[in-house]
N, C-alpha and C positions, 0 to 999 in steps of 0.2 A: 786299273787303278783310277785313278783321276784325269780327263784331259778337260782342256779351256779354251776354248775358239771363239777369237774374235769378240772377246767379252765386253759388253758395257755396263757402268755402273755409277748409277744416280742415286743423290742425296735430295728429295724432291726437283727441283729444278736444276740443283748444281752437279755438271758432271764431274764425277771422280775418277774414270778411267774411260780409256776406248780403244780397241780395236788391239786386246791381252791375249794372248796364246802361249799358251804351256802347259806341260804334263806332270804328275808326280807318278814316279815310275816306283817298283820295288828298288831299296838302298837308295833312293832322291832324299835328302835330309834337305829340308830347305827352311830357311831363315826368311820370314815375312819382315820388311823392315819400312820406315817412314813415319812422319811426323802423325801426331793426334789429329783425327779425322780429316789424314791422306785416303782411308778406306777399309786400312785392315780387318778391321773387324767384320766392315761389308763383306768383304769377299769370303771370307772363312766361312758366313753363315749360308752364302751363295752356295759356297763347295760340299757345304755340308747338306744343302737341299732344304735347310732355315729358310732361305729366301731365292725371291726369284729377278734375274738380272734384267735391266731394261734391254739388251739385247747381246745373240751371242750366245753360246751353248756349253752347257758343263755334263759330261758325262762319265757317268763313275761304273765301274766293276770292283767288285772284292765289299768288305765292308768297313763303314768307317767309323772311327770313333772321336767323337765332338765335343771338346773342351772350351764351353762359352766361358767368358769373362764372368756374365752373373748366372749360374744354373741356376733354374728351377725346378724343384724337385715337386711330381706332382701329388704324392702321398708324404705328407712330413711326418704320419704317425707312422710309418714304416719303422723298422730297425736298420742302422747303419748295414748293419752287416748283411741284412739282407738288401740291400740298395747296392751294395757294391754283385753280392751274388747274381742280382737279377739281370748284368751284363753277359751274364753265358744263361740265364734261363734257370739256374739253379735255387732260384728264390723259394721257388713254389714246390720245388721236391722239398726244400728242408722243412719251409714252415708246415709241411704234412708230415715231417720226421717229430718234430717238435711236439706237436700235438699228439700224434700216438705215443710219444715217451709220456707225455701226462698222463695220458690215457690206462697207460700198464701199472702206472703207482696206484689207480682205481683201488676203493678197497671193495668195489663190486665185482665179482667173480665174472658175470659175463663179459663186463666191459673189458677187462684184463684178458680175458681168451683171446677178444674178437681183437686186439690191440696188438697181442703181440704177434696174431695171424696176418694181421696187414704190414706192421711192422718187418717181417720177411720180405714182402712185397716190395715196399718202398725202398728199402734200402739197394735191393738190387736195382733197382730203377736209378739210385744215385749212383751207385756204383759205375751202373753203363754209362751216366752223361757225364762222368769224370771222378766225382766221388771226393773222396778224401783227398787225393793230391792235388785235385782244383780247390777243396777248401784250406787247402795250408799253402797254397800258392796265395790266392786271397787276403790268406793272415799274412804272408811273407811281406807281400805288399803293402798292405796296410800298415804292419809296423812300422817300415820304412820310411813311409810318410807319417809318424807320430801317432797314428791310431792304434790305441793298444786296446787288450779285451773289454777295458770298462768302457771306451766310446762306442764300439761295434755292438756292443746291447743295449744301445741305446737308443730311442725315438731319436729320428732325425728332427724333429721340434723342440727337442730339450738340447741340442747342440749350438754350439755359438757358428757364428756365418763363416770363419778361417776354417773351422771345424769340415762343417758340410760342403767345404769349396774341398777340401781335400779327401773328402768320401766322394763325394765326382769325379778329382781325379784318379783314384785306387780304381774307382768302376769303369773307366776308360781304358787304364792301363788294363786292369786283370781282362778286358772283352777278348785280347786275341785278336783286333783289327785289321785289318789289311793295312789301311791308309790312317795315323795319326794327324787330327786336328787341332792345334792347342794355343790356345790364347791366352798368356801370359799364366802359364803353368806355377811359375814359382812364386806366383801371391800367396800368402799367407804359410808360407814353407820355414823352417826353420833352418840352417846353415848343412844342417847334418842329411835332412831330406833332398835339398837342391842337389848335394852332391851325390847323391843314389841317385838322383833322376836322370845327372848327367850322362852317367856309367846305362843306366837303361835304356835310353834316346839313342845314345851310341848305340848300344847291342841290338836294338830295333832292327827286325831282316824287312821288315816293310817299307812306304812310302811316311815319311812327316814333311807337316810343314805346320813350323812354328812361330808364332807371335810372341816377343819378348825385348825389355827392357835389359834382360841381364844379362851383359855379353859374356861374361864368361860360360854360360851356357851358350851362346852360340856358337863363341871360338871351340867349345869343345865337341859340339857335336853336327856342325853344320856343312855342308858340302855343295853348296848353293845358297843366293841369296835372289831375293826378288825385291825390289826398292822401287816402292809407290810413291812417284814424284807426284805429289799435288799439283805443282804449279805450271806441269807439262799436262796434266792428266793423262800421264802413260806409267808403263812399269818394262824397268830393265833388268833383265835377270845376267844375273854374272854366273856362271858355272865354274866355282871355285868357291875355297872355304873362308871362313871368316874372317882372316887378317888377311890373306891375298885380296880379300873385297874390299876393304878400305881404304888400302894401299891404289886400288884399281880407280876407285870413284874419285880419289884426291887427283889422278892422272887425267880421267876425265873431265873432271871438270876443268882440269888448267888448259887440257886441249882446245876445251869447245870456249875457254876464256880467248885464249890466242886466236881459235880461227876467227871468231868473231868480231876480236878486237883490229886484223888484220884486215878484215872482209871490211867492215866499217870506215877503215884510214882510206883502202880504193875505193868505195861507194861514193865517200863525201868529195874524192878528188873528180870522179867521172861526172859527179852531178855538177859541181863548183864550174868543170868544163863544160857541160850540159849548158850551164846557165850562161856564159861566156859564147858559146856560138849561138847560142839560141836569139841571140841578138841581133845576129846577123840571118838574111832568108837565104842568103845563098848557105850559109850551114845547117839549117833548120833540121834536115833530115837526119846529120848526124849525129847533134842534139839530143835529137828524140830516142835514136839507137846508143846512145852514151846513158840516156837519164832511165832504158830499158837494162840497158846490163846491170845498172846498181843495184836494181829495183831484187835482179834477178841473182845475184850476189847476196845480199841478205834474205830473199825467201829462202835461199838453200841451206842455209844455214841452221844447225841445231840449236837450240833454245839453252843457255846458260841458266842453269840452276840457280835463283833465287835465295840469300837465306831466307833459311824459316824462321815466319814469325811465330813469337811467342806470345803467351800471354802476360800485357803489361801490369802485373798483382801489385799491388798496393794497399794494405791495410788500414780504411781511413782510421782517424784518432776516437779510441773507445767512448760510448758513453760514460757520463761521471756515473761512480758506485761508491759506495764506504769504503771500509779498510778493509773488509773481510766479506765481499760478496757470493762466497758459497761456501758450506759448509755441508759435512756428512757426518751423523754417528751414529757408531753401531751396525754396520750394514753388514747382511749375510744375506744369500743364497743358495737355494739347494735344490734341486730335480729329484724327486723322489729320496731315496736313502742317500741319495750321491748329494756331497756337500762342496760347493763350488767355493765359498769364501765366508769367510765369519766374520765377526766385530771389527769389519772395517770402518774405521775414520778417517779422516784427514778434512784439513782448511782451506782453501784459495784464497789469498794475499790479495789485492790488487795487485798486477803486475805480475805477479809471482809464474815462475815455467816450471812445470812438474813431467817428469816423465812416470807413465808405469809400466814394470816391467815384471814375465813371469812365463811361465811355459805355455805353449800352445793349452788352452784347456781350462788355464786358469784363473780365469773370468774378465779379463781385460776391458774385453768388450764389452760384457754385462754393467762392470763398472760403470763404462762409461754411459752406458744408457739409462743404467739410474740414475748419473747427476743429472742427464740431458731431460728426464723426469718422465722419459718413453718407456719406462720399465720400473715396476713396483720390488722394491724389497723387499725378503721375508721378514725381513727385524731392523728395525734404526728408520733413520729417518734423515731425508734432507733439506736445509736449513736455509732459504735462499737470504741473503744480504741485502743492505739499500742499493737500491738503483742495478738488480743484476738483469743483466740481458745476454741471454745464453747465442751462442752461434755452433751448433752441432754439424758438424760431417761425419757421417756412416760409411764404414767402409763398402756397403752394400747400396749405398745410395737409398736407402730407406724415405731421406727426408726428401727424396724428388718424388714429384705425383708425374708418373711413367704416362699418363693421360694427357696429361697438360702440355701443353706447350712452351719450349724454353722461354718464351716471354711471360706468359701466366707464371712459370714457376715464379719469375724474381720477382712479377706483381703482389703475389702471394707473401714473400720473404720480407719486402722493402715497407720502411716507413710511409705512412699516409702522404707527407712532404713531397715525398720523391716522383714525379713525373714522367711521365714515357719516356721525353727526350734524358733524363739522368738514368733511366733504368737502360734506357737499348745506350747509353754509352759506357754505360756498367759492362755491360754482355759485349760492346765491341771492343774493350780492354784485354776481355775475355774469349779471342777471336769469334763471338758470334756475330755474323752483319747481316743484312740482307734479310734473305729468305731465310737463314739459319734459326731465325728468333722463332717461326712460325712453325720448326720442325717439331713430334713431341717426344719428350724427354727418352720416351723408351726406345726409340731408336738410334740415340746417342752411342757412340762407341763409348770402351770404358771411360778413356782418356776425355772425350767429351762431359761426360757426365761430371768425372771429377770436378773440371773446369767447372761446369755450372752449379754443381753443391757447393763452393768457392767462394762464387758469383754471389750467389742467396747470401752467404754471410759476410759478405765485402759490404752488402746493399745493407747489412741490417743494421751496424755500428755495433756489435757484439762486445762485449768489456770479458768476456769468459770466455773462449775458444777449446771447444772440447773436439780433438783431432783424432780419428779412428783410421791408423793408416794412410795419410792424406798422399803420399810417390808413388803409392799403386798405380798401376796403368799411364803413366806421367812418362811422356819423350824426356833425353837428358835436360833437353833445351827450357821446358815448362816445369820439369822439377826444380831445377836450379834459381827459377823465375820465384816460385812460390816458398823457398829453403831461404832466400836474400829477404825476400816481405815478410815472414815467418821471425827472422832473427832480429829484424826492424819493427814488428810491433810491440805497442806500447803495452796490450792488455796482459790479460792472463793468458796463460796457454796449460793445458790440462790434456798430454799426446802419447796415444798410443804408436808404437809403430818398428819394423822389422833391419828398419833401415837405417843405419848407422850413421850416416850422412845428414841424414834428416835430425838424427839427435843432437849431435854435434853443432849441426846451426842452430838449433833451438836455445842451446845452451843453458839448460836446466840446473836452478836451484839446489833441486831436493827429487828423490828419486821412493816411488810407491814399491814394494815388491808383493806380489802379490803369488798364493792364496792367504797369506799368512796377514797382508797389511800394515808390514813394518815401514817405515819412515827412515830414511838416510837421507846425507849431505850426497848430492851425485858428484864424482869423482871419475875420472878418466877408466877407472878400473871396473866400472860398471857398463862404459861401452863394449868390452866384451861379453858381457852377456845378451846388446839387444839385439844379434844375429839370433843366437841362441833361442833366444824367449820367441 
């Protein structure tokens, strides 16, 4: 499976871990836990042979299967369906299935012979690497996770980003891997999916070790935890499941509060004494063996866990706009024959909070990318208002340039006004300090990234706030941070999102449903649908 010796692990200069040992064995369900860039995502990509550790050795048997935060797919004119297949190798039998079935409709005589003589061929070939019950395993999976037939025949280029994050995961899951890798599985999952995934994870005969936010997938399926203390730069793994682990770490910490606080009361008394004979020569000596045992009483001592900070979000006061700084009419989109939304309109108020809400599928996200004006409509048009200044987050992180460096990005984001020292105190609000500003954006963990998409629009003075998923990848501690400034700003808010918590602070007006673009007063009775949607 997986073992880890003596691992180290650096964020340019700053180290995040030293001196990690531990194995994923077959039946290890482990639970990766700790705050936004403690490391998690570093190590996952470490284990998965993504990256290489400043030192320390990871060495794998079996095969593994690697669920990033942001996949990248390196053919998006593929077909979903064949992108999930291509995890057992099946891709390239079918698309030669495919093609000789066109081949035998020829209304050319030889071509139809020679088609349906290879077509014998092939098929037995799919037969031997699994065949048909790998391909309805495939579908099994896939529906589970909300992929029905009309997305699987689809270019992975015509799918929205929740879409292709969940054709990653079906093609992870359906590989058959020894070792499970996964970093926050349940982004963009729909209430009905998490709970299949749970029931899967569980039945999993192999090794996982998972990255996530949502603890009831961990209480349900974890049997180990490993917790990346930051501010130790170590990692303690508990062998025991997920409510025994919290139960554990509130013990610990109160232990290592007590010895410390204990060890502390004798140090300041032996030095106090220290200082007291040292006054005298004829005591000097034992003094100096008084002011060595305190010394030697707090180095032994285990490091009490710090709270974590969070990020301090603050939404400055919008620029001034009119009454009705964004408008839409008419909008539709469509992929080929497939029709993703029609004669959408809608207004933005000053001020006004709109949620939209709709099945995985049905254009949420596109929505939002045609107000943010990064995506053209097939029909209608948008309207912009006096004085609108948009402030866009992507659930994909689109609007960070993965080149740049977190300080270029918010130089890029920020008014001409704004100066180095108001931008790097922007970004240390946002815990970037240091050397962190000079890190670049693509090697941010998710949770980082978010922070910094954030960042850019905190620096902009945005009056219109178009939110695509904004508690993705977010510790409790930095959701809860950005769900209080969220419910406290002044502007517009125009938000997508899966998370019920998030809506609730928003506390939305008026609610979009989409594919259809009807318009309602939002009411309590529409938070049940935005697990759903």
């Amino acid at each position: 499976m997986i073992s880890v010796a003596d691992l180290e692990l650096r964020a340019g200069a700053r180290l995040l871990m030293e001196g990690v040992s531990f194995r994923i064995d077959n039946g290890d369900k482990i639970g990766l836990v700790g705050r936004n860039g403690a490391g998690k995502t570093t190590m996952t990509r470490v284990l998965a042979g993504e990256g290489q550790p400043a030192g320390g050795t990871v060495t794998s048997s079996g095969s593994v299967g690697y669920l990033p935060q942001d996949p990248r797919t390196p053919n998006m004119d593929q077909l979903a369906r064949d992108r999930i297949l291509a995890a057992r190798g099946m891709d390239e039998i079918v698309g030669r299935l495919r093609k000789v079935q066109d081949e035998m409709a020829s209304e050319d005589a030889d071509v139809q012979a020679k088609a349906m003589r290879r077509y014998d061929r092939l098929e037995a070939e799919f037969i031997a690497a699994g065949g048909y019950a790998a391909e309805s395993e495939a579908a099994a999976i896939s529906n589970n996770l909300a992929l029905p037939e009309r997305i699987l025949n689809q270019p992975l280029k015509t799918l929205s980003g929740g879409q292709r994050r969940r054709v990653e995961l079906a093609r992870i899951l359906y590989s058959n891997a020894d070792t499970l890798l996964l970093d926050e599985p349940t982004n963009h999952l729909d209430a009905d999916s998490i709970a299949w995934l749970r029931e899967f994870l569980k039945n999993h005969q192999g090794g996982l070790l998972v990255i996530s936010h949502d603890t009831e997938l961990l209480e349900a399926t974890v049997n180990k935890v490993l917790y990346l203390d930051a501010m130790r730069a170590t990692v303690d793994l508990y062998n025991m499941g997920w409510k025994r682990y919290q139960d554990q770490r509130v013990a610990d910490e109160e232990r290592r509060r007590k010895e410390r606080a204990t060890a502390e009361k004798k140090a300041a008394q032996l030095k106090d004494r220290a200082a007291r004979f040292g006054a005298k020569a004829s005591k000097a000596s034992a003094a100096h063996q008084m002011a060595a045992r305190a010394d030697k009483l707090l180095a032994g001592l285990e490091d009490v866990r710090q709270v974590d900070r969070v990020a301090a979000l603050r939404f400055p006061t919008p620029a001034p706009c009119g009454k009705t700084p964004l408008m839409a009419e008419g909008l539709s989109k469509s992929y080929g024959s497939l029709e993703i939304f029609t004669d959408v309109s809608l207004a933005i108020d000053r001020g006004s909070k709109v949620v939209i809400l709709g099945l995985n599928g049905a254009g949420k996200t596109t929505l939002l990318r045609m107000l943010a004006g990064v995506a053209a409509p097939d029909t209608g048009e948008i309207q912009p208002g006096h004085g609108l200044k948009i402030g866009y987050y992507a659930q994909e992180h689109e609007t960070l340039d993965h080149d740049a460096s977190v300080l270029e990005n918010m130089r890029r984001s920020a008014p001409s006004h704004l100066g180095d020292a108001d931008i790097r105190g922007i970004l240390g609000s946002f815990l970037f300090v240091g050397d962190d500003v000079e890190k670049p954006a693509g090697v941010l963990s998710g949770g980082e990234k978010t922070r910094l998409a954030l960042a850019t629009i905190v620096a902009s003075s945005a009056n219109v706030l178009l939110l695509d998923e904004p508690t993705n990848n977010l510790d409790p501690a930095s959701r809860a941070e950005i769900l209080n400034a969220l419910s406290n700003f002044e502007g517009a808010v125009v938000m997508v999102s899966h998370d019920e918590g998030a809506v609730q602070a928003l506390n939305p007006e008026r609610v979009v449903l989409l594919p259809d673009g009807d318009e309602d007063l939002f009411s309590d009775e529409y938070l049940e649908l935005v697990t759903l949607a």
